[in-house]
Structure formats: structure tokens, C-alpha cells
MARTOR-660488 format. One record per residue (C-alpha): residue number from 1; residue in three letters; x, y, z negated. Coordinates in steps of 0.5 Angstrom, whole numbers, plus 500, padded with zeros to 3 digits. Layout:
<recs>
resi:NUM, resn:ALA, x:X, y:Y, z:Z .
...
</recs>
This chain:
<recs>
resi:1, resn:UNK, x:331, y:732, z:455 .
resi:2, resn:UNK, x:335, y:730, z:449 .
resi:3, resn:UNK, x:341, y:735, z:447 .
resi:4, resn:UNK, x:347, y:732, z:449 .
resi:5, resn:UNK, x:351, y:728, z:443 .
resi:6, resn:UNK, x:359, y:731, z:443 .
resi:7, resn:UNK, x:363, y:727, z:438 .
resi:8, resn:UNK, x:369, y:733, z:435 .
resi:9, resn:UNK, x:375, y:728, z:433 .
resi:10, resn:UNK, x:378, y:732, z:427 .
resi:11, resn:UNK, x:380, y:730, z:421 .
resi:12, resn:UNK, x:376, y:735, z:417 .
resi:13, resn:UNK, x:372, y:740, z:418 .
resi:14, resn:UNK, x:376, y:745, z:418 .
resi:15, resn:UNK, x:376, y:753, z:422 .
resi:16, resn:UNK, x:377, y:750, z:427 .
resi:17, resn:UNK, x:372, y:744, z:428 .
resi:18, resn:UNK, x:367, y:750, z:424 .
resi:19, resn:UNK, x:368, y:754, z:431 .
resi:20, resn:UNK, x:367, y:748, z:435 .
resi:21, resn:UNK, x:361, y:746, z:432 .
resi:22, resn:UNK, x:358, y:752, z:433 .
resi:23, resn:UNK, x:361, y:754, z:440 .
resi:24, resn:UNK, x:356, y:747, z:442 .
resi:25, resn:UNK, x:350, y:749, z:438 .
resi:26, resn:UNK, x:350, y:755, z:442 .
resi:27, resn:UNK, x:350, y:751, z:448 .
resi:28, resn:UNK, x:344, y:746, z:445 .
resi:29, resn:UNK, x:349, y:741, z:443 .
resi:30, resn:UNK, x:349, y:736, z:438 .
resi:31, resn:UNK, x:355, y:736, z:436 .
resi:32, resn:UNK, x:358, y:731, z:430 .
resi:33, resn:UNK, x:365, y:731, z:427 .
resi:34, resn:UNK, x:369, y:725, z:425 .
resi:35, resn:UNK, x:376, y:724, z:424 .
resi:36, resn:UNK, x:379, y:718, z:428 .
resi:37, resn:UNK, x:382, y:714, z:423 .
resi:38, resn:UNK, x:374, y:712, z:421 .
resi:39, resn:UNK, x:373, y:709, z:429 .
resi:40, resn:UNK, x:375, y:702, z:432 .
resi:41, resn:UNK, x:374, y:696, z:436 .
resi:42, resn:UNK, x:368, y:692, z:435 .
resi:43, resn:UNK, x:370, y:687, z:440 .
resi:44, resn:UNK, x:365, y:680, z:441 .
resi:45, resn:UNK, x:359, y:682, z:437 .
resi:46, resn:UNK, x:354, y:685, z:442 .
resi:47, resn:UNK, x:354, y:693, z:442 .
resi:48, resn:UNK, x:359, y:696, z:446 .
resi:49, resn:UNK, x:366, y:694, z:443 .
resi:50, resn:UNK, x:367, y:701, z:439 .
resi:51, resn:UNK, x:366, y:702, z:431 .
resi:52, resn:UNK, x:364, y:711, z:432 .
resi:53, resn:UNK, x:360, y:713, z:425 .
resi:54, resn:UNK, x:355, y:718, z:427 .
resi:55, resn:UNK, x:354, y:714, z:433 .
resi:56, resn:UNK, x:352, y:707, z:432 .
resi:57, resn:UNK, x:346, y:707, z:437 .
resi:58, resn:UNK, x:351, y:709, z:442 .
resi:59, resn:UNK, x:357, y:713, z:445 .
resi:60, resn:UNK, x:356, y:720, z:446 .
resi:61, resn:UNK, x:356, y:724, z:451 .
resi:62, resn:UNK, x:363, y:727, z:452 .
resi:63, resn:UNK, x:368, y:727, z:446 .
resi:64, resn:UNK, x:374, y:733, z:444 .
resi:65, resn:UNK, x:380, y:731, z:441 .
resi:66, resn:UNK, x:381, y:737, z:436 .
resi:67, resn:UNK, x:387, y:732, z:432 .
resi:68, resn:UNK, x:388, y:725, z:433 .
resi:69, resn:UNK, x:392, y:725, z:425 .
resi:70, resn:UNK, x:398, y:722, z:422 .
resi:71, resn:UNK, x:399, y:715, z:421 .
resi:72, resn:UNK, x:403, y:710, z:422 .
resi:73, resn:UNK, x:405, y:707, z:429 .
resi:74, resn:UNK, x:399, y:702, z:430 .
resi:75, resn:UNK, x:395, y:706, z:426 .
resi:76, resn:UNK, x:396, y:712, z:432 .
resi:77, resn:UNK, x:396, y:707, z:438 .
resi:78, resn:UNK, x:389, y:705, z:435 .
resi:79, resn:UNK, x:386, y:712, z:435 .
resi:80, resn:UNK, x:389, y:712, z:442 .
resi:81, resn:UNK, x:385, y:705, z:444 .
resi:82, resn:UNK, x:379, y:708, z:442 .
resi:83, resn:UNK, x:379, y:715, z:446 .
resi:84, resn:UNK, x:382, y:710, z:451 .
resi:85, resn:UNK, x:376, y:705, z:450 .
resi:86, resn:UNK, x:372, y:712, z:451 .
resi:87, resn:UNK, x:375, y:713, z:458 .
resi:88, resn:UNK, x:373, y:707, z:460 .
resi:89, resn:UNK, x:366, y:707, z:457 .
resi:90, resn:UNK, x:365, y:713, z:462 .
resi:91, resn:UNK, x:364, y:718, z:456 .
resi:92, resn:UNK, x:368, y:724, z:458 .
resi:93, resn:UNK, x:374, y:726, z:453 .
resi:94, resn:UNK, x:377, y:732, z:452 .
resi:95, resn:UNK, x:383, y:731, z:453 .
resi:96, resn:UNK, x:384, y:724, z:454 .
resi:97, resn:UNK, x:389, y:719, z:451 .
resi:98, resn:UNK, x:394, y:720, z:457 .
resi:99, resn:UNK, x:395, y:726, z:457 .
resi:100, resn:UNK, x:395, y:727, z:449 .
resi:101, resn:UNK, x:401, y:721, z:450 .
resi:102, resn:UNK, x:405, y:725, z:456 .
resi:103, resn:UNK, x:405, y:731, z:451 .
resi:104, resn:UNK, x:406, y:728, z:444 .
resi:105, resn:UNK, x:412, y:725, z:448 .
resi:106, resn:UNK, x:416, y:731, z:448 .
resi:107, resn:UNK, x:421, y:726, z:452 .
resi:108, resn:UNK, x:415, y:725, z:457 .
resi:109, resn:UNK, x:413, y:732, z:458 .
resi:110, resn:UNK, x:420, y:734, z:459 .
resi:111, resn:UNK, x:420, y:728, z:465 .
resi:112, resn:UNK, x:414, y:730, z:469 .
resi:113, resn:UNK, x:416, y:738, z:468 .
resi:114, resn:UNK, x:422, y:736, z:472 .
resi:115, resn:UNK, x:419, y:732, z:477 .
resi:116, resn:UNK, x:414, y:737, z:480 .
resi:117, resn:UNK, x:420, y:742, z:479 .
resi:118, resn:UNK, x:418, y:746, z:474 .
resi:119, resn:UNK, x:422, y:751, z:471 .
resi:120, resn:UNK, x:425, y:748, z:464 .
resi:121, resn:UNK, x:431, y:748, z:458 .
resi:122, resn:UNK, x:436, y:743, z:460 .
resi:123, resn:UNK, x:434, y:737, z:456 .
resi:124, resn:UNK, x:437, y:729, z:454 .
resi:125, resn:UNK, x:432, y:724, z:450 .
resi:126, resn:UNK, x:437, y:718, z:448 .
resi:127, resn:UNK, x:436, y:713, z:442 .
resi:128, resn:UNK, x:443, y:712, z:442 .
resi:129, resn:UNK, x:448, y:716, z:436 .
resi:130, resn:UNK, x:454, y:715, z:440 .
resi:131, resn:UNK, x:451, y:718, z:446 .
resi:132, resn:UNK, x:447, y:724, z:443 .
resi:133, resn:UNK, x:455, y:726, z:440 .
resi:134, resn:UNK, x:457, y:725, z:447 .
resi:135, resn:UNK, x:451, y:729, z:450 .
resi:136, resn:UNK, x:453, y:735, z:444 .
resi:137, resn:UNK, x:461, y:735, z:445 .
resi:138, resn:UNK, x:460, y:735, z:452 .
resi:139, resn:UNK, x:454, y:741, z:452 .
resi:140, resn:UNK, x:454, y:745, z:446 .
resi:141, resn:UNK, x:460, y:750, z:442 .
resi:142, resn:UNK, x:460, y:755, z:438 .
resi:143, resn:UNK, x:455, y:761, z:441 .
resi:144, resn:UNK, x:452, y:755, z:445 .
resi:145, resn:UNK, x:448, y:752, z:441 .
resi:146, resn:UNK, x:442, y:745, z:443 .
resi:147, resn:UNK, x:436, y:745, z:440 .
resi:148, resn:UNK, x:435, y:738, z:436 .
resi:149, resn:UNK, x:427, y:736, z:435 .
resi:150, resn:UNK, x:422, y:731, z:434 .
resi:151, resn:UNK, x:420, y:727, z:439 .
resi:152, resn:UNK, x:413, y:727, z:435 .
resi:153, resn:UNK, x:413, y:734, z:432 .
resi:154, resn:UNK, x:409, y:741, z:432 .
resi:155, resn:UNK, x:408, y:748, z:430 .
resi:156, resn:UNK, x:416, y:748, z:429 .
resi:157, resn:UNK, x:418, y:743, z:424 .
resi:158, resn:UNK, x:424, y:738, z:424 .
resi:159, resn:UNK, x:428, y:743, z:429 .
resi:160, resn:UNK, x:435, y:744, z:427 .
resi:161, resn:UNK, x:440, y:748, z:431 .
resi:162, resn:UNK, x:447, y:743, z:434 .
resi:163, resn:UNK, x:454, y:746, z:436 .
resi:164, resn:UNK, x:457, y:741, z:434 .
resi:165, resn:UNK, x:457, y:733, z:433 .
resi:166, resn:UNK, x:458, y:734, z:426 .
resi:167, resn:UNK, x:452, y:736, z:426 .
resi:168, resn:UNK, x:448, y:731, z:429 .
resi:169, resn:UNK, x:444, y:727, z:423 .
resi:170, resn:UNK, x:444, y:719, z:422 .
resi:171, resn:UNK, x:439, y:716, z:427 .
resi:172, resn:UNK, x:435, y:715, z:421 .
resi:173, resn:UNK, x:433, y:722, z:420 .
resi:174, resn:UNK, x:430, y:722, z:428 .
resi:175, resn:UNK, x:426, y:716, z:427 .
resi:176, resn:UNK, x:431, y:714, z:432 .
resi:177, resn:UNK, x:431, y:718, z:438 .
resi:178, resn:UNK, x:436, y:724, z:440 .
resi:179, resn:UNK, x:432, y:729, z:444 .
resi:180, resn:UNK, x:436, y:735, z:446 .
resi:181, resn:UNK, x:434, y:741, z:449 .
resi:182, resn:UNK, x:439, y:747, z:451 .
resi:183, resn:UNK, x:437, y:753, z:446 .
resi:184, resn:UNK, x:435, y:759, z:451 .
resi:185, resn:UNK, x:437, y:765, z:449 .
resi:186, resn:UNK, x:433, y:771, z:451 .
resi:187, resn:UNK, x:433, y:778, z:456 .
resi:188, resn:UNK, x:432, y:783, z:449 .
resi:189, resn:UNK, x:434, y:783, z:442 .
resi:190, resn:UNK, x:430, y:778, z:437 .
resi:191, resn:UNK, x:426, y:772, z:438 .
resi:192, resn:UNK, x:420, y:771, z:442 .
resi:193, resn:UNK, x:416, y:766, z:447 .
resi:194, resn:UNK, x:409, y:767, z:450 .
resi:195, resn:UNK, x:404, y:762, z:448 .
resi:196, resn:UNK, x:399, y:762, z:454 .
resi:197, resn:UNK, x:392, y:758, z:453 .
resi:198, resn:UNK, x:389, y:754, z:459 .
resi:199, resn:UNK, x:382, y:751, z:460 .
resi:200, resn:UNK, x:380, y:748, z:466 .
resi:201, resn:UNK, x:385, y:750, z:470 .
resi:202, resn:UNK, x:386, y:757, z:467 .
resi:203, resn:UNK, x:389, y:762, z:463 .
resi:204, resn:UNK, x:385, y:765, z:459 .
resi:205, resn:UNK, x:389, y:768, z:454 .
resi:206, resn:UNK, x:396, y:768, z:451 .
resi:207, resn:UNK, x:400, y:772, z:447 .
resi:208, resn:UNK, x:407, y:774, z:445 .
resi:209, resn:UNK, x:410, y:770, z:439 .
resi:210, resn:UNK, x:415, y:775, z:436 .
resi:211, resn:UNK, x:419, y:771, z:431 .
resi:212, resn:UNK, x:422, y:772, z:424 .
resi:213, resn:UNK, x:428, y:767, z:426 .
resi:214, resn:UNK, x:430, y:763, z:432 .
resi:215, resn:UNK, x:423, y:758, z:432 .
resi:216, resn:UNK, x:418, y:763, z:434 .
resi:217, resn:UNK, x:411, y:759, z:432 .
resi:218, resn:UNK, x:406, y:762, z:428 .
resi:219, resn:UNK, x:406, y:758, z:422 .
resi:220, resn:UNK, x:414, y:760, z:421 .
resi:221, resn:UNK, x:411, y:767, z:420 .
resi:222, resn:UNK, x:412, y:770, z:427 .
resi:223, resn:UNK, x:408, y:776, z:429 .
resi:224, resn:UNK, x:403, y:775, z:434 .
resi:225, resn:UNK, x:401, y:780, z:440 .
resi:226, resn:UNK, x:395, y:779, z:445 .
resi:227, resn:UNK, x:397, y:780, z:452 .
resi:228, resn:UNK, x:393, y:779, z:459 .
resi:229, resn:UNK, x:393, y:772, z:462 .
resi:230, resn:UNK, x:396, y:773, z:468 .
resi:231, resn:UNK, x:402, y:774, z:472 .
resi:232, resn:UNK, x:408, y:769, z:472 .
resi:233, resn:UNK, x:407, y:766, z:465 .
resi:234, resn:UNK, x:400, y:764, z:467 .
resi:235, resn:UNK, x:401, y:761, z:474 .
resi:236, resn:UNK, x:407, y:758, z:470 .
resi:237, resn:UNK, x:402, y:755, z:465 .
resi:238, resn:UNK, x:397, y:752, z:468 .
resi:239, resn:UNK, x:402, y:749, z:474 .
resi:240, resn:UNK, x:405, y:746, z:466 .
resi:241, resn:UNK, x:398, y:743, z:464 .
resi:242, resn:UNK, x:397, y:740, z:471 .
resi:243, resn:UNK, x:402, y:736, z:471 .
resi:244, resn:UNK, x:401, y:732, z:464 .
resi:245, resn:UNK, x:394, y:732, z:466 .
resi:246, resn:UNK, x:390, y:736, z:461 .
resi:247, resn:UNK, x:384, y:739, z:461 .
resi:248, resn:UNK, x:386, y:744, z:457 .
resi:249, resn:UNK, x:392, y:746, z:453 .
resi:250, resn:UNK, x:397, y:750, z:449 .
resi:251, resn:UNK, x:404, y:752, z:453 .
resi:252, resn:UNK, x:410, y:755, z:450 .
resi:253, resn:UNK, x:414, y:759, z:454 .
resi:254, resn:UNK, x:420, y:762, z:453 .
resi:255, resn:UNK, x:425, y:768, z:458 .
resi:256, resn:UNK, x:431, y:766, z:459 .
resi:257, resn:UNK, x:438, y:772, z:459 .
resi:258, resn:UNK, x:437, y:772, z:467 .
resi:259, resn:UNK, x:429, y:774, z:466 .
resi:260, resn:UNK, x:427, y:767, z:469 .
resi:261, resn:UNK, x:421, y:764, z:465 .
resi:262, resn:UNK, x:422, y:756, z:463 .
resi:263, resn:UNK, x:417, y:752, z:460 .
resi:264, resn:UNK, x:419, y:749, z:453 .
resi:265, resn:UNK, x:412, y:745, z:450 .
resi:266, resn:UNK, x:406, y:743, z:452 .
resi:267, resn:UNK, x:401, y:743, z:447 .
resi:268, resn:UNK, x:395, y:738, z:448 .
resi:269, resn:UNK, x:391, y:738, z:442 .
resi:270, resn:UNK, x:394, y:747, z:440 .
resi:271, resn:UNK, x:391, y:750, z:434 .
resi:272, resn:UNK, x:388, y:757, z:437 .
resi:273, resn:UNK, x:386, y:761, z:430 .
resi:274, resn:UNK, x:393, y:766, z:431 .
resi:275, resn:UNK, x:392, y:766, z:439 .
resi:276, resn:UNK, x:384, y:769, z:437 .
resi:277, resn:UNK, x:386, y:773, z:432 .
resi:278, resn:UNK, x:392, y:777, z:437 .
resi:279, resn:UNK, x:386, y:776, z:443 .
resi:280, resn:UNK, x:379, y:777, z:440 .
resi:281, resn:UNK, x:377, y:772, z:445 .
resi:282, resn:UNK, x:373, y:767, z:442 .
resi:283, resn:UNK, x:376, y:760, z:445 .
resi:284, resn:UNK, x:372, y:755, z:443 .
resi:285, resn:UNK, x:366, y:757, z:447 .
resi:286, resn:UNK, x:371, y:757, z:452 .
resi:287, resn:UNK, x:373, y:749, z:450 .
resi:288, resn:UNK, x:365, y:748, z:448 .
resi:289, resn:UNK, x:364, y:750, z:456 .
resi:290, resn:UNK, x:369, y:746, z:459 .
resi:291, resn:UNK, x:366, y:739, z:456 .
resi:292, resn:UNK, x:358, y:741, z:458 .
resi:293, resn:UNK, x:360, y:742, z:465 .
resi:294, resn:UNK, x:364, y:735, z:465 .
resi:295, resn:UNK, x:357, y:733, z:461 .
resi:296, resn:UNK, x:353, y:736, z:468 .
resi:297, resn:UNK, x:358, y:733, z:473 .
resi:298, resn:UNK, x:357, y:726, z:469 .
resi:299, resn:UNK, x:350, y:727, z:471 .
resi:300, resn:UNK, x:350, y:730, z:478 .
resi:301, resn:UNK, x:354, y:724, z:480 .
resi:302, resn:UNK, x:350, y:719, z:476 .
resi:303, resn:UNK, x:347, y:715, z:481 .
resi:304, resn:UNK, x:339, y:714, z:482 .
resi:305, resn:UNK, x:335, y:709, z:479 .
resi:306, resn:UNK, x:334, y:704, z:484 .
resi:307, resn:UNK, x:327, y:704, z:487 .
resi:308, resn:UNK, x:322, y:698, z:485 .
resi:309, resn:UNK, x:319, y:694, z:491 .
resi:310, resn:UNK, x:311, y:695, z:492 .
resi:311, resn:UNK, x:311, y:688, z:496 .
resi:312, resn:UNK, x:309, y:682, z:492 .
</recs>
């Protein structure tokens, strides 16, 4: 039997694509890595409706989503297009447009979060200024501040403290939406979260961020320690991953004043060199595994060819 083909959506291989690749070799894969801005749709000209380089004699077998790339909004939503045409194809694809749209919009996560009743910060998303000023004079003050993020955002850019509504930036700097979150203050003394990495419905590692400002991400220079994914912060983080529908992903996880542990992101297309290097678990064997196993499921259920009658 053929090896499977696994396409590696990244916009360049980098380490984290390497380990990949490697991770599938080990489990007799043939994995090839293209980033998505070379894909598109083919439509009305026979074949099967997809443009994927390095697959022109067929779709692969399941596709990884490592990073979708910046890009304008059409050029995003056609990226999004081909994973979908994939899901549709019945190529398994990890993870999925939908869930990478519910995590992309942080406004969609906060949504789903809340509607399965898991803990996280208060939060407010309006396009409007006039209503993101009386959002911040209504909530926040001196000593009580709100956390002014990206909608579309990652590895803590673009995030700014507000107490005031003086502070508030022109609609124009936030690409026209206000999304607001109650900074949460923590039980001790500095700066920490927990990133917590789950893979097919399990934890299977995480790690303190302690950080060396208020914004607690690995490429803002925060110290990172390995800790058991268990517990708490790991039934948190899986019940997170569930609810936007992830195969697998990175949850950020903050301790508030009281001790209760909310949920603050959740990561669908996480980069993991900092989380390995505080862990030493190799976790890209781990994703490499959880796509052949939905490769085995596709064949388990494909149905039986059907039998040739012998009458004539």
C-alpha cells in the first residue's frame, strides 16, 4: 500500500514544519509542505475543483494546518475556502476551517466560551466608538484596568491597557472593532498564565508563563517552566478545545485574585517550540499521530466496493 500523502499547510518551512515532517516520515507518511497562499479553486475544468501544488494527481489523504498566513481579507477567506473545499472532498483536515475561524475571532471564541459556561474574563466586542467609550467609563478606572486586543491577533501584539476612554484608540487603529476584556489580576505577586496543550481531547503538556510585563506570551520575553498536564488547568483546557470544535490547540489560561482559573484564548494554529523546550515532550509526534489515526478511521469506515454480479 501507497504511503499516505499528508499536505503541511505553512508558509515556509521552518522548525516547526521540519519537526513535522519528520514526525510523519517516522509514521510512513508522505508529507509535503506548501503554504496556502499557492492553493485555490479550479472550478468547471474537470479534475476536482482544487489548485494544490505538489498534489495535482489528487487531494491528499488529510491536510495540517500549521499557519493559514497574513493576507488581505479576501485572500484569507479564500484560504479558508480551500481547507473548507477539503472538508468537503472528505479529506481530513487538521484543524478545519470552522474551528480556525471560531479561534481566529477572538469575539467567537469569547461567545462559545460563555454559552457552555466556561469560566472566562469579562468581555465586550462593538464596532461602535461611542459604545466601546461607554463600555471603559462604565467598567474600568484607575487600578482596574480593561485589556484592549486585536480581534485577529497573536503571541501578544497590538494589546494595550485601558482605564480610561481617553485611552481608546481611533476606530481606524482597531481595524474597526473594540474588543474589550477585564484584565485579570492574579493570586501572587508578577505575571503568569498557563499555556496548556491539547491534542484529541487531551492534555498533553503545558507550562507556566512567568512573564517580564503584564503580557505573558513567550515571544514577549516571558520565562517558561514545564508543568504536569493535569488537574484543573487541563479539564479547563480540553472542555475550551471542545466547545470551538479543535482537533487540537493551544489554551491560555489565567488565575484570578480568588484562585479561579478562566480561560483567556484558544490557540488554533499554536506554535509549540517554547512549550517543548520547557517539557521536552516531542509534540509534533503527538499531531503527526492524531492525523494518521483520523487517516485509519477514513479507511475503516470507507464503504466495500460493491461486488460484480457473475449472471449474465
Amino acid at each position: 500500500m501507497a504511503a499516505p500523502r499528508v499536505a503541511i499547510f505553512a508558509e515556509r518551512a521552518d522548525w516547526h514544519g521540519r519537526r513535522l515532517n519528520d514526525a510523519f516520515t517516522r509514521l510512513g507518511a508522505d508529507a509535503r509542505c506548501l503554504p496556502l497562499a499557492t492553493c485555490g479553486i479550479r472550478a468547471g475544468t474537470g479534475g476536482n475543483g482544487l489548485h494544490l501544488p505538489k498534489f495535482d494527481d489528487g487531494p491528499p489523504a488529510a491536510a495540517f494546518v500549521k499557519t493559514v498566513g497574513t493576507g488581505s481579507f479576501e485572500q484569507v477567506t479564500m484560504r479558508l475556502g480551500v481547507l473548507h473545499a477539503l472538508r468537503e472532498m472528505g479529506v481530513a483536515v487538521v484543524n478545519d476551517a470552522r474551528a480556525i475561524e471560531r479561534c481566529v475571532d477572538k469575539s467567537m471564541t469569547s461567545f462559545l466560551l460563555h454559552r457552555l459556561d466556561i469560566p472566562t474574563p469579562e468581555t465586550w466586542a462593538v464596532e461602535s466608538a461611542e459604545e466601546a467609550r461607554k463600555i471603559v467609563r462604565a467598567e474600568a478606572g484607575p487600578g482596574r484596568p480593561l485589556v484592549l486586543k486585536p480581534l485577529f491577533g497573536s503571541q501578544g501584539r497590538g494589546l494595550k491597557l485601558v482605564q480610561s476612554a481617553r485611552a481608546l484608540p481611533a476606530a481606524a487603529e482597531t481595524q474597526g472593532v473594540f474588543y474589550l476584556q477585564r484584565y485579570v489580576a492574579g493570586p501572587t505577586a508578577g505575571w503568569r498564565d498557563w499555556r496548556v496543550f491539547v491534542i484529541g481531547g487531551r492534555a498533553i503538556a503545558a507550562m507556566i508563563r512567568h512573564g517580564v510585563q503584564w503580557r505573558t506570551n513567550a515571544a514577549q520575553g516571558a520565562q517558561c517552566q514545564g508543568v504536569p498536564a493535569t488537574g484543573e488547568i487541563a479539564d479547563l483546557a480540553v472542555a475550551a478545545v471542545r466547545a470551538v470544535g479543535a482537533d487540537y490547540s493551544g489554551v491560555d489560561i489565567i488565575q484570578d485574585r480568588r484562585g479561579r482559573y478562566l480561560v483567556l484564548e484558544v490557540n488554533s494554529m499554536p506554535a509549540w517550540r517554547a512549550l517543548q523546550t520547557a517539557t521536552g515532550i516531542e509534540i509534533a509526534d503527538a499531531l503527526a499521530a492524531l492525523v494518521m489515526s483520523k487517516i485509519e478511521g477514513a479507511r475503516g469506515r470507507r464503504p466495500a466496493a460493491p461486488k460484480r454480479s457473475l449472471a449474465h
